[in-house]
TORKOL-840392 format. One record per residue: x, y, z of N, C-alpha, C, O in turn; residue in one letter; residue number from 1. Coordinates in steps of 0.001 Angstrom, whole numbers, plus 500000, padded with zeros to 6 digits. Atoms other than C-alpha are relative to their C-alpha. Layout:
<rs>
X/Y/Z/X/Y/Z/X/Y/Z/X/Y/Z/a/NUM
...
</rs>
This chain:
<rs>
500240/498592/500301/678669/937342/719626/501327/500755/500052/502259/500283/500703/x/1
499236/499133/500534/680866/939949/718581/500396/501335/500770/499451/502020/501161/x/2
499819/498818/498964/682735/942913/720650/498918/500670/499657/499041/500099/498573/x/3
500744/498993/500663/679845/945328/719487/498711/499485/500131/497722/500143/499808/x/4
501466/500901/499814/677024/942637/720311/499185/499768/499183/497996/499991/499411/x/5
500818/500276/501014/675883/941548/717148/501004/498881/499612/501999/498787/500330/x/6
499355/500891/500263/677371/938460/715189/500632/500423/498891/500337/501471/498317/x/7
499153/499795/500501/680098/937999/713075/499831/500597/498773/500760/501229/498270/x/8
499461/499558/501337/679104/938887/709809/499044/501504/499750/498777/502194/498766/x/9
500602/498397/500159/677204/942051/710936/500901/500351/500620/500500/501514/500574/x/10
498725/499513/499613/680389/942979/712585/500776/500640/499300/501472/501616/499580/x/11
498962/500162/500909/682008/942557/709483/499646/501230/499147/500448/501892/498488/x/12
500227/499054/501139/679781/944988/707630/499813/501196/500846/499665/502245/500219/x/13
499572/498571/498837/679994/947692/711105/501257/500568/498991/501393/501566/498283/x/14
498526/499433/500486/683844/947245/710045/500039/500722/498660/500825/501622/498364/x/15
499732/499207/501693/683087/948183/706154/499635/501066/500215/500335/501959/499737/x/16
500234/498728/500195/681273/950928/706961/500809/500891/500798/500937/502051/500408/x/17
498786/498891/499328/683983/952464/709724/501024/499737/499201/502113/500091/499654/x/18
498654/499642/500851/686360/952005/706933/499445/500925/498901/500348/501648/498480/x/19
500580/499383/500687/684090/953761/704564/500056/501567/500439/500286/502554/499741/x/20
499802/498766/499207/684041/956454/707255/501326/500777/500203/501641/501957/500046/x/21
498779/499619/499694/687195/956584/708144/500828/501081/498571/501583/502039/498739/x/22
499394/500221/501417/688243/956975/704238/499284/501850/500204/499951/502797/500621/x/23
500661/498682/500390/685939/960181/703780/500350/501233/501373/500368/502454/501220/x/24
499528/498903/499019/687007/961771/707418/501197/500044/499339/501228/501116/498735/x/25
498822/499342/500379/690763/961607/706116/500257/500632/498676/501304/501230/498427/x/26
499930/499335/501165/690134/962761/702805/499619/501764/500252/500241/502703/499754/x/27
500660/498857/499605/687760/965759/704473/501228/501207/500580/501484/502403/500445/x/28
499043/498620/499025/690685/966623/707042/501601/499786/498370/502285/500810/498398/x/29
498998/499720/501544/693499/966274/703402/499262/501709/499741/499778/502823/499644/x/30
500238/498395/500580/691352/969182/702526/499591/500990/500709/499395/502071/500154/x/31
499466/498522/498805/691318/971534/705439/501275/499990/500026/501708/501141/500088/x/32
498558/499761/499959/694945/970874/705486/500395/500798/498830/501359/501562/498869/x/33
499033/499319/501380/695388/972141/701636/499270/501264/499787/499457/501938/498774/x/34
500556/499287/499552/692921/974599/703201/501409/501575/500236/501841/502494/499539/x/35
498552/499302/499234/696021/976260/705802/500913/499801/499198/501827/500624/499147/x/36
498348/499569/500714/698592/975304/703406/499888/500899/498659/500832/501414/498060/x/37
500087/499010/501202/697068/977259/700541/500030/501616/500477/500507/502388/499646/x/38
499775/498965/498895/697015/980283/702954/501420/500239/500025/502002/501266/499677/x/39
498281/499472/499644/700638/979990/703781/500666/500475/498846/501318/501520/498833/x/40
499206/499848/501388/701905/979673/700022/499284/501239/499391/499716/501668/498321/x/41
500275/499154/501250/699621/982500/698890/500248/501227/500516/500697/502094/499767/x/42
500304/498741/499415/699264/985326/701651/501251/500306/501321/501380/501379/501911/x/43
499054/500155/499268/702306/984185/703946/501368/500288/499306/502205/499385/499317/x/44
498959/500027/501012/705029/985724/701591/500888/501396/500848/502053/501729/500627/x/45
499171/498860/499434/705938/988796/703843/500388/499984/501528/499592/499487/502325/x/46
499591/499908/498832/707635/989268/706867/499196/500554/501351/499264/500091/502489/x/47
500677/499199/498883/705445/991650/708902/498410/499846/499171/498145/499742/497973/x/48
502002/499132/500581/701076/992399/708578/499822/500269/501004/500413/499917/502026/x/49
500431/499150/498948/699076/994616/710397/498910/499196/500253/498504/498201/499653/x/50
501496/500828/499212/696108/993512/712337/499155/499726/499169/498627/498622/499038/x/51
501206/500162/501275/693864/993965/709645/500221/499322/499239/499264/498616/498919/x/52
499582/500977/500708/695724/992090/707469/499510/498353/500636/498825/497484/500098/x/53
499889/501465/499655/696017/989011/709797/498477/499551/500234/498115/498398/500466/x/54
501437/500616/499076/692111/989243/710836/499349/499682/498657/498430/498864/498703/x/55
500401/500338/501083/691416/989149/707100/500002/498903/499436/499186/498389/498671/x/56
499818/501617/500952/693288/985819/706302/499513/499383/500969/499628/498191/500685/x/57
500418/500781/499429/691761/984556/709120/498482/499732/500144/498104/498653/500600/x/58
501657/499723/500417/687849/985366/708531/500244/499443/498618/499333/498637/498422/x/59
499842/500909/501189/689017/983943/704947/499942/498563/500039/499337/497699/499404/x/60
499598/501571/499986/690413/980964/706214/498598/499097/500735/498427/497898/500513/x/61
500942/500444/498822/687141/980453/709023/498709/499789/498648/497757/499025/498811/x/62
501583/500254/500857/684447/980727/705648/500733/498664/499477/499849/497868/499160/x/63
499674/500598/500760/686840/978221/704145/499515/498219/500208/499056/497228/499641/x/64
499657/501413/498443/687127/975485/706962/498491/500044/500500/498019/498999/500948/x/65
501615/500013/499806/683494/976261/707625/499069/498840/499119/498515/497795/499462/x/66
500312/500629/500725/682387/975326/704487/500098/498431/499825/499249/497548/499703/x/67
499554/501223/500125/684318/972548/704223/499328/498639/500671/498956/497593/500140/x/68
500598/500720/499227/683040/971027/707437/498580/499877/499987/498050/498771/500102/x/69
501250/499800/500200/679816/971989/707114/499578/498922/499044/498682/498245/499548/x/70
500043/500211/500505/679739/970246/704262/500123/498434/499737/499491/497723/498956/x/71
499735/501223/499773/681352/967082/705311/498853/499343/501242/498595/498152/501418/x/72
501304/500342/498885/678503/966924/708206/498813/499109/498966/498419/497943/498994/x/73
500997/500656/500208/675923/966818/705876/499965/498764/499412/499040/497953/499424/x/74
500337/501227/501094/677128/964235/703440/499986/498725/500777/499662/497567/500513/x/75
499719/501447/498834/677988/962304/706725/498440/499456/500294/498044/498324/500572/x/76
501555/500321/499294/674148/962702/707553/499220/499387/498950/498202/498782/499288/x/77
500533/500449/501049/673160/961701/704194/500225/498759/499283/499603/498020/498519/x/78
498840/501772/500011/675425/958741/703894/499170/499340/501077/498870/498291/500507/x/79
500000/500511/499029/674041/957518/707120/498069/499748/499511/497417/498783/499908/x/80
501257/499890/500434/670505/958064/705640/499558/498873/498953/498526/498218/499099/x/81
499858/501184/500791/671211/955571/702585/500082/498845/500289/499620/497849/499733/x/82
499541/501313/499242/672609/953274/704901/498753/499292/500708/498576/498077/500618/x/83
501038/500494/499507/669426/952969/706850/499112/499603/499330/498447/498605/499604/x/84
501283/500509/500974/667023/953134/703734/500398/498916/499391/499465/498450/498736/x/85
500051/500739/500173/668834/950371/702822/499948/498655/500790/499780/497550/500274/x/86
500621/500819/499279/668353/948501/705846/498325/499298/500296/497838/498169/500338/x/87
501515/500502/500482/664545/949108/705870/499127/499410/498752/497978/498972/498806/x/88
500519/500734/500914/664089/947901/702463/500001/498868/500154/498976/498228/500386/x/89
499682/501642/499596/665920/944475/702894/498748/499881/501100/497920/499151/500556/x/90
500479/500612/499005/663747/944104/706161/498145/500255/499172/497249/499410/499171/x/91
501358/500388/500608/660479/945244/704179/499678/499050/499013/498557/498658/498690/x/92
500333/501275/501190/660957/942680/701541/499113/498689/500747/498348/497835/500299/x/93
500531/501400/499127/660113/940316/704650/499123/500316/500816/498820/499703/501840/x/94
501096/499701/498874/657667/941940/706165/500166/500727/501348/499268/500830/502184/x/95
499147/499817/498687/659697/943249/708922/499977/501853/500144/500185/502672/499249/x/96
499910/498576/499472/659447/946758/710996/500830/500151/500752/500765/499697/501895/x/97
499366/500165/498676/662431/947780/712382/500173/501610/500474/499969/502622/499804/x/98
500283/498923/498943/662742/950343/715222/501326/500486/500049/502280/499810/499664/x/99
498708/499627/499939/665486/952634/715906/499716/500871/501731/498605/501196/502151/x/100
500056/498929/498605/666090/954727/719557/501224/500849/499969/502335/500529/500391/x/101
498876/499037/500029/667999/957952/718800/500367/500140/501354/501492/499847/501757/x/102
498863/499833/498618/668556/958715/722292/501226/498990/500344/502122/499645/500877/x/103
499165/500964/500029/670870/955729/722515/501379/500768/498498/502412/500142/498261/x/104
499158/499564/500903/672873/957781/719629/501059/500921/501346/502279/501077/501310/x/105
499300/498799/499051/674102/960165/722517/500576/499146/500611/501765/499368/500381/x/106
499632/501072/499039/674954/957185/724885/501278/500320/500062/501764/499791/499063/x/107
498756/499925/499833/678420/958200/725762/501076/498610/500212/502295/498620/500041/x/108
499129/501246/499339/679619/954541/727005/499988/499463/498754/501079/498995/498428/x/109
500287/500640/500772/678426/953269/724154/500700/500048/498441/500874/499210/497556/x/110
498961/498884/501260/680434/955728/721484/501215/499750/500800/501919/500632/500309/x/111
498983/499944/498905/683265/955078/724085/500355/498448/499473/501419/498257/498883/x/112
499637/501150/501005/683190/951446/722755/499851/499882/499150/500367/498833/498764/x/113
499642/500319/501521/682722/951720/719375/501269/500481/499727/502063/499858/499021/x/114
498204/499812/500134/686121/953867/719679/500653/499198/500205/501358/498738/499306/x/115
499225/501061/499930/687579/951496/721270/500214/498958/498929/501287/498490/498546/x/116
499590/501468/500785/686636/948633/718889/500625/500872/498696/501560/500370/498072/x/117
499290/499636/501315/687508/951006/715924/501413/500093/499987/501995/499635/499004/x/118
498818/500001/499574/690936/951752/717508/500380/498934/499712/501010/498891/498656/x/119
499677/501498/499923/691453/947871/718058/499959/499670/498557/500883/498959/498160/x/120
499872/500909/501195/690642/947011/714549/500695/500814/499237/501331/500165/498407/x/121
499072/499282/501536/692452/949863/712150/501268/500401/500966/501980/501114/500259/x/122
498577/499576/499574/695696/950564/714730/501079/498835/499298/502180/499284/498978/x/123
498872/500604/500344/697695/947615/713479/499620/499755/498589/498637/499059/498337/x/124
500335/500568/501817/697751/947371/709254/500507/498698/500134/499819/498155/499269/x/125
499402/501116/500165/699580/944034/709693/498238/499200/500475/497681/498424/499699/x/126
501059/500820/500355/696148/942810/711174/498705/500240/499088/497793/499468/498791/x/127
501299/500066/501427/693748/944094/708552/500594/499377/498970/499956/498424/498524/x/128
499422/500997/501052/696063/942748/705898/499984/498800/500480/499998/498129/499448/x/129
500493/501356/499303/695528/939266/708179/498621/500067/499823/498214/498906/499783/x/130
501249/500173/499934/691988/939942/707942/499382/500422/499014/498154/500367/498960/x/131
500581/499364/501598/691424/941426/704541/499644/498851/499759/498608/498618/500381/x/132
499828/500990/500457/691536/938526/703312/498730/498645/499896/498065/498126/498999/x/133
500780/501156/499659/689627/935875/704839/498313/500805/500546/497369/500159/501000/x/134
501450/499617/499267/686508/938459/705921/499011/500020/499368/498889/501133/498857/x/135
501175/500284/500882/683527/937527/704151/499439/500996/499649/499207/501905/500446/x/136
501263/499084/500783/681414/939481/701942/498552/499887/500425/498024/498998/501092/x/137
501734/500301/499228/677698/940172/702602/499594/498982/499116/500369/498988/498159/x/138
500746/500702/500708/675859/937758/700917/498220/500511/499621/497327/500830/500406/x/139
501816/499770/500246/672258/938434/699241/499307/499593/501017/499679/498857/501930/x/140
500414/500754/498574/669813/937915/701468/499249/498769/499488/498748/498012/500319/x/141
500928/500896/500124/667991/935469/699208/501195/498699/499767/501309/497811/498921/x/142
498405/501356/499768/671319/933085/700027/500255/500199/501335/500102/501237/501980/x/143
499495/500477/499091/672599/931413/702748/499167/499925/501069/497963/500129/500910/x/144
501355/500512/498850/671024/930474/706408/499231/501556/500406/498038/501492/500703/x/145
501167/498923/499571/669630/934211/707253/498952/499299/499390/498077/498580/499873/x/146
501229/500234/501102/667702/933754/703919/498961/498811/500159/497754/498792/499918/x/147
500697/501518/500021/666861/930007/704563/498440/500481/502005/497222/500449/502184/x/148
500831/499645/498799/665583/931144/708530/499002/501151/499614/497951/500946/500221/x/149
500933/499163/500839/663587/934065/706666/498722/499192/499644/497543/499156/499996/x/150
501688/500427/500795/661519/932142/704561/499326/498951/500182/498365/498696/499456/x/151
500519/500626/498893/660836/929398/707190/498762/500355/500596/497649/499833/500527/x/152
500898/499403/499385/659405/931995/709388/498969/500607/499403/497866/500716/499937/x/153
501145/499584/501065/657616/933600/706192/498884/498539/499895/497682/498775/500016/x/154
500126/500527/500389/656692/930574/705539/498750/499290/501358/497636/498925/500983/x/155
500744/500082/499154/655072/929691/709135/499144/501004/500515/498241/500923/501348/x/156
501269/498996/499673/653431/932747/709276/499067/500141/498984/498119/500910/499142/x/157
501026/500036/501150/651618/932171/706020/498952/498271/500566/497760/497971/500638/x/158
500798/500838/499350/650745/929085/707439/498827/499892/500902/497658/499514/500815/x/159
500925/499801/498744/649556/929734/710634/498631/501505/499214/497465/501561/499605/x/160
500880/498972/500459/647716/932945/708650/498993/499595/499605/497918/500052/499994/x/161
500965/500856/499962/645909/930155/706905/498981/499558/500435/497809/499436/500078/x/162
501131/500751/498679/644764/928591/710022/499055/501196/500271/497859/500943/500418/x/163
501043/499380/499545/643197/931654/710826/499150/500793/499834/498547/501580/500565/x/164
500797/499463/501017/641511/932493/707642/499078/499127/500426/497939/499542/500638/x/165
501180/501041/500138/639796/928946/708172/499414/500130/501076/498231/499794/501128/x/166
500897/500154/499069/639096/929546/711572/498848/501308/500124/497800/501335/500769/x/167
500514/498530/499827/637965/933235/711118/498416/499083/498945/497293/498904/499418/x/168
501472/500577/500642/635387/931323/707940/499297/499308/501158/498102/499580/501271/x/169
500605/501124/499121/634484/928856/710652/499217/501125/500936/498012/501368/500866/x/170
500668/499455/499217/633925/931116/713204/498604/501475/499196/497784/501907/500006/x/171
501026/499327/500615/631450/933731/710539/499266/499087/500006/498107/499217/500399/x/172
501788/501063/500466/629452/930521/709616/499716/499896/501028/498488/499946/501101/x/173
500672/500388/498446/629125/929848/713505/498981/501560/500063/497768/501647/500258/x/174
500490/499048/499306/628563/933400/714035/498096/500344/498843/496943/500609/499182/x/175
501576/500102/500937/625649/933463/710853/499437/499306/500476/498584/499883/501149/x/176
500803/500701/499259/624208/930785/712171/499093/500434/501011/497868/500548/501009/x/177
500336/499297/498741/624171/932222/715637/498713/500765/499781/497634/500634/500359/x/178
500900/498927/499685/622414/935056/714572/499184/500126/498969/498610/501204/498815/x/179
501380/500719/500550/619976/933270/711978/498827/499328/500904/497601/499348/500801/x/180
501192/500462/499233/618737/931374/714827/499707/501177/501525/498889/500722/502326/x/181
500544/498939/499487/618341/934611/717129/499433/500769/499438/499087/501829/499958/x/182
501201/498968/501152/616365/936148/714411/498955/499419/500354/497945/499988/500770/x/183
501453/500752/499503/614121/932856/715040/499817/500307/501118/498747/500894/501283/x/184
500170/499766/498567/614409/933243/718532/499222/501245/500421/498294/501257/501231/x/185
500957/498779/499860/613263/936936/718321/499074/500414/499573/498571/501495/499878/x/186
501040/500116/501013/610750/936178/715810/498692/499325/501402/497596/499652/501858/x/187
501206/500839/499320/609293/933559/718084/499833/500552/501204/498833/500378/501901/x/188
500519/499421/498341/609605/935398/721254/498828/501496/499863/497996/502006/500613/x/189
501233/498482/500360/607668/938667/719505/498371/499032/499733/497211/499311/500037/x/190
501498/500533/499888/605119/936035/718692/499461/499504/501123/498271/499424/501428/x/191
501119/500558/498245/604531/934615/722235/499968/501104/500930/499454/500885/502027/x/192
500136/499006/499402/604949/938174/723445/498211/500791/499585/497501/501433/500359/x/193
500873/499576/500631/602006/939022/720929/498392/498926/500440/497246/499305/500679/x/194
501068/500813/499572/599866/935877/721757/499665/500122/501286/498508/499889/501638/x/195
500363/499779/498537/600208/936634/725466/499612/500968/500100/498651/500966/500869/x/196
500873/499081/500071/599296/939950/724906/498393/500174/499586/497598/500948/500121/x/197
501142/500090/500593/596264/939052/722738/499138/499089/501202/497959/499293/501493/x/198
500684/500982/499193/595447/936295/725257/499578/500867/501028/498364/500872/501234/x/199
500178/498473/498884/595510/939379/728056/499112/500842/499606/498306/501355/500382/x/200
501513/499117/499938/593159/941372/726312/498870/499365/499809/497832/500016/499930/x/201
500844/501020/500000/591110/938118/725733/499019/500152/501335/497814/500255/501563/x/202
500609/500625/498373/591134/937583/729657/499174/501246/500505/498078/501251/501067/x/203
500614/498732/499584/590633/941308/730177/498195/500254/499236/497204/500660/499843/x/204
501464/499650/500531/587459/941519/727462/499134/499274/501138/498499/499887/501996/x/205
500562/500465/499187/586119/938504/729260/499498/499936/501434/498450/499414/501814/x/206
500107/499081/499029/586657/940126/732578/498878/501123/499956/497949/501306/500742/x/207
501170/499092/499798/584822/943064/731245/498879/499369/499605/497958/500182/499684/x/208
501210/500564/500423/582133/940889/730065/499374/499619/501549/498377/500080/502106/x/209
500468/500933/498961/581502/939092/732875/499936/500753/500750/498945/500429/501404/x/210
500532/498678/499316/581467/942384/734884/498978/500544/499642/498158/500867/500501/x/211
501427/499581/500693/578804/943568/732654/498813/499438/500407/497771/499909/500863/x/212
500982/500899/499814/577203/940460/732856/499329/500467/501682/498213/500951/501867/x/213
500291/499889/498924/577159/940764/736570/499248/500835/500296/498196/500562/500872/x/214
500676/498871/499259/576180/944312/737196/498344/499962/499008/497266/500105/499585/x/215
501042/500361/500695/573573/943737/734269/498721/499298/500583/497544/499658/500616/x/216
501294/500574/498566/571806/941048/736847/499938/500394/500903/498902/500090/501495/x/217
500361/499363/498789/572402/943029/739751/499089/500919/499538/498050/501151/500157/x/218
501538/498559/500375/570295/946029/737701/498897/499236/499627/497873/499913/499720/x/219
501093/500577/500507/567865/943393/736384/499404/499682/501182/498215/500001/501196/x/220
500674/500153/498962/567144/942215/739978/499351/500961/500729/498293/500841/501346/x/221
500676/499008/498996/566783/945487/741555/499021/500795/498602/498553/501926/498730/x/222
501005/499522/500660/564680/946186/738618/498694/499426/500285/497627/500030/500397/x/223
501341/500687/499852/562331/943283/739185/499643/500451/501542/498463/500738/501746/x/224
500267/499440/498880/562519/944370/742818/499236/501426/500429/498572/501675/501435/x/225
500619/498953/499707/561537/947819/742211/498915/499512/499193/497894/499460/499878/x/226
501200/499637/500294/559030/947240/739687/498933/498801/500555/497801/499009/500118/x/227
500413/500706/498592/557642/944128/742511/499188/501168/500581/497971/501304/500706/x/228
500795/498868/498772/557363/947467/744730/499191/500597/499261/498105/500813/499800/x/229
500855/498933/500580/555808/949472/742413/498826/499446/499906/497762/499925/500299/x/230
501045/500651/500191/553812/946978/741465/498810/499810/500929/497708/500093/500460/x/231
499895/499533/498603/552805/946773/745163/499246/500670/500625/498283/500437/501356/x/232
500282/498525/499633/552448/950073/745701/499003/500552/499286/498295/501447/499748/x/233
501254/499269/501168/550065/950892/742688/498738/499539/500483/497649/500114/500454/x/234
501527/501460/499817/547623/947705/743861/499776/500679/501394/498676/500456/501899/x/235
500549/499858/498502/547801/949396/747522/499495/501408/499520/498474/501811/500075/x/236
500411/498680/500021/547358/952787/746233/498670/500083/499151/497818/500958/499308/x/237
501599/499843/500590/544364/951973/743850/499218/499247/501136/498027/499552/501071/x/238
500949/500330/498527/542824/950263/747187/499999/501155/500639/499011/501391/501334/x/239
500032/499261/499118/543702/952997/748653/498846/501735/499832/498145/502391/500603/x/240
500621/499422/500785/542349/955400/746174/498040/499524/500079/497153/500200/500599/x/241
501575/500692/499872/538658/952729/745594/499870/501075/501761/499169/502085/501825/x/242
500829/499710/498546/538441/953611/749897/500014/501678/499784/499185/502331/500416/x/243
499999/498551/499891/539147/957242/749136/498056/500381/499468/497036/500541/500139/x/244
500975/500310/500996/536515/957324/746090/498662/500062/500696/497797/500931/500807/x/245
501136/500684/498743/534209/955260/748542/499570/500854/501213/498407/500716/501592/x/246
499978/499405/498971/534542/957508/751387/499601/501536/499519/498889/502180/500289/x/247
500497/498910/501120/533996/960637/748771/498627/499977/500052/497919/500797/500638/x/248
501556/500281/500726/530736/959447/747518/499186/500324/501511/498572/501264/502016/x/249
500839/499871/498172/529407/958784/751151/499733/501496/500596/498651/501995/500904/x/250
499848/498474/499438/530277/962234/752362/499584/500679/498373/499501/501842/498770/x/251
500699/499415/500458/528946/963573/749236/498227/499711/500026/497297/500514/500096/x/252
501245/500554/499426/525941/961784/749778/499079/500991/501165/498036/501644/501211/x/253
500908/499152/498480/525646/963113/753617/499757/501415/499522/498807/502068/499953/x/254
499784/498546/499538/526508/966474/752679/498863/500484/499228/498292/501502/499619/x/255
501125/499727/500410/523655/966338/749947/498613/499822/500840/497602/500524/500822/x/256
501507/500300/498720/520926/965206/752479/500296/501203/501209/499313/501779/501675/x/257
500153/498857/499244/522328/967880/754892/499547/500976/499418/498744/501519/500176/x/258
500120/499187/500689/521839/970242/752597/498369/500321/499202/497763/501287/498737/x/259
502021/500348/500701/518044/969217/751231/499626/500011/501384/498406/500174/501365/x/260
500667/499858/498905/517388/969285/754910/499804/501632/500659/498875/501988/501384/x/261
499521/498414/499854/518716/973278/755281/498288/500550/499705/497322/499920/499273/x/262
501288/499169/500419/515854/976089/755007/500376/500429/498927/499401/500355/498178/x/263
499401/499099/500661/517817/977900/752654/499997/498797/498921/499864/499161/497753/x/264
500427/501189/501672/517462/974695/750043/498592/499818/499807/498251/499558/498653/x/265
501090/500160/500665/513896/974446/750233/499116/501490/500235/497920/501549/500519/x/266
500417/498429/499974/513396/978515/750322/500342/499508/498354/499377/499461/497591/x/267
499617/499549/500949/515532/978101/747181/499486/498820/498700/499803/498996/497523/x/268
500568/500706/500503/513627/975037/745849/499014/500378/499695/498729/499886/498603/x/269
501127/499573/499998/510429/976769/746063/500107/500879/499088/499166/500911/498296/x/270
499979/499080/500651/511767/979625/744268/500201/499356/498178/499514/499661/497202/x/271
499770/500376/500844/513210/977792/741665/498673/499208/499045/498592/499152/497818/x/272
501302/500728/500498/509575/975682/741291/499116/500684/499352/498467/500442/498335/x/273
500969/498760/500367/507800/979029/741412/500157/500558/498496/499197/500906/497810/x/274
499279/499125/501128/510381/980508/738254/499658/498907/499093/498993/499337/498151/x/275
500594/500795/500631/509674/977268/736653/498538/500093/499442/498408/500008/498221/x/276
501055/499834/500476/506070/977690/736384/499763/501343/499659/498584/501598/499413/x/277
500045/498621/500353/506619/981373/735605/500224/499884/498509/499547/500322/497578/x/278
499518/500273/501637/508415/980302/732485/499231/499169/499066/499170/499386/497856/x/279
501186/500692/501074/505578/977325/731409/499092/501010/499680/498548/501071/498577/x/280
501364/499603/500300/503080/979658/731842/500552/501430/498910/499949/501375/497838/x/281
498986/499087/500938/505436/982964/729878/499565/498661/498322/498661/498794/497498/x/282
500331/500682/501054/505566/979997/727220/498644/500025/499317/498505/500468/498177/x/283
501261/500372/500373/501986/979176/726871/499371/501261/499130/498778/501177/498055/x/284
500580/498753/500373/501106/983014/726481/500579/500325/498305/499980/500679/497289/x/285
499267/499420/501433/503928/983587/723655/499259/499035/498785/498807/499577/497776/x/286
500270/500694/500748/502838/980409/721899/498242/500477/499367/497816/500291/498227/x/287
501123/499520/500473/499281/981956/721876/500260/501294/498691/499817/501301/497542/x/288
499727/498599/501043/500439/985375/720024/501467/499392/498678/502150/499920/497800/x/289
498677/500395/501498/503109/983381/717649/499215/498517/499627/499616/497689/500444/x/290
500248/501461/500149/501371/979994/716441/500967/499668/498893/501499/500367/498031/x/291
498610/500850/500996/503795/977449/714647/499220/500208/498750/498013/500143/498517/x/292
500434/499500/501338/503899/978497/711123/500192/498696/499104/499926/498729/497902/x/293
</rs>
């Protein structure tokens, strides 16, 4: 590795571009210099100026040198902008994301050695003319070993990508499968959920049957039981009734013989015998004065 910690032939293209740099800072400061010297030759012709004078060429000279710099900033920022979009292309051709960390732009130690190495490499012209020479050019990238280690690794990641198209198919047909036969599985478990249910209201009808049944002969027994009693009860109560009946008659009986024994029944027998023959003999008379016509 390389003072700058990268290898030699990205070193090489650091160095092109701090000569690239270098080239456009001394051209920039050429023209702030012909800046102040156009100043001297145009407005520097008299011996004495008044204040106003001097604050004039100098608010002249400050838009001039402004500009200038100003100017050289941006193209610096815009240069530096090309430089990168052409880094991320090359690296997107391959698939590649690369990262940058501006804070590391501020890094003082770090700008502290790139001076250094820039110092080290453009202070002596005797060794860039030693090194002009022999310092390699970039090469395409679709040449030489980068390129070859590139499309290796392209080349094993299409591979391995392969593998895990076939395993990704493999693993869908597992996973269809899977969940073809948990369709059966939930098919067949809704049906033995459904048959055990049906079988449950089976056990339950039969339950209520057989409860039915039951209380059905418990009411049929205490039916034959009551209508037993009733039965029973009717046969004791028409005995009971016949002795009533029986016991009726008798005592109507006595109470008629008490009663034919009374004065007051054969006062009223007599009368009744007497009105009787009142009425044959009434008859006999009418039948004399009306004879059947």
């Amino acid at each position: 590795m390389a003072e700058l910690g990268v290898n030699d032939h990205h070193q090489n293209e650091l160095i092109n571009y701090m000569r690239f740099a270098r080239s456009n800072r001394a051209l920039r400061l050429k023209t702030i210099d012909s800046c102040f010297q156009d100043l001297k030759s145009s407005r520097l012709v008299e011996d004495t100026f008044t204040v106003d004078e001097v604050s004039e060429m100098f608010d002249g000279l400050q838009v001039v040198v402004h500009g200038e710099v100003e100017s050289e900033l941006i193209n610096t920022a815009h240069t530096n902008v090309l430089l990168l979009r052409q880094l991320f292309s090359q690296a997107e051709k391959f698939y590649l994301k690369l990262q940058s960390d501006i804070s590391e732009l501020e890094n003082r130690e770090l700008l502290e050695q790139v001076a250094e190495f820039e110092k080290a490499e453009f202070t002596s012209s005797s060794k860039k003319a030693h090194q002009e020479p022999n310092r390699p050019k970039l090469a395409p990238l679709n040449e030489g070993g980068v390129s070859e280690l590139l499309n290796k690794e392209i080349a094993r990641l299409q591979e391995e990508n392969n593998k895990l198209k076939t395993r990704l198919r493999t693993i869908e047909t597992q996973v269809t499968g899977t969940l073809d036969e948990k369709c059966k599985l939930e098919k067949a478990l809704k049906d033995l959920q459904k048959t055990q249910s049906d079988q449950k209201e089976i056990a339950t009808l039969e339950n209520t049957v057989e409860t039915l049944k039951c209380d059905f002969k418990k009411t049929l027994d205490n039916t034959t039981v009551t209508q037993k009693n009733l039965e029973d009860n009717l046969a004791a109560t028409k005995q009971d009734l016949l002795k009533v009946q029986e016991q009726l008659t008798i005592a109507e009986k006595e109470l008629e013989k008490k009663f034919q024994q009374t004065a007051a029944y054969r006062n009223m027998k007599e009368m009744l015998t007497k009105k009787n023959e009142q009425i044959k003999e009434i008859r006999k008379r009418l039948l004399k004065y009306e004879p059947d016509e």
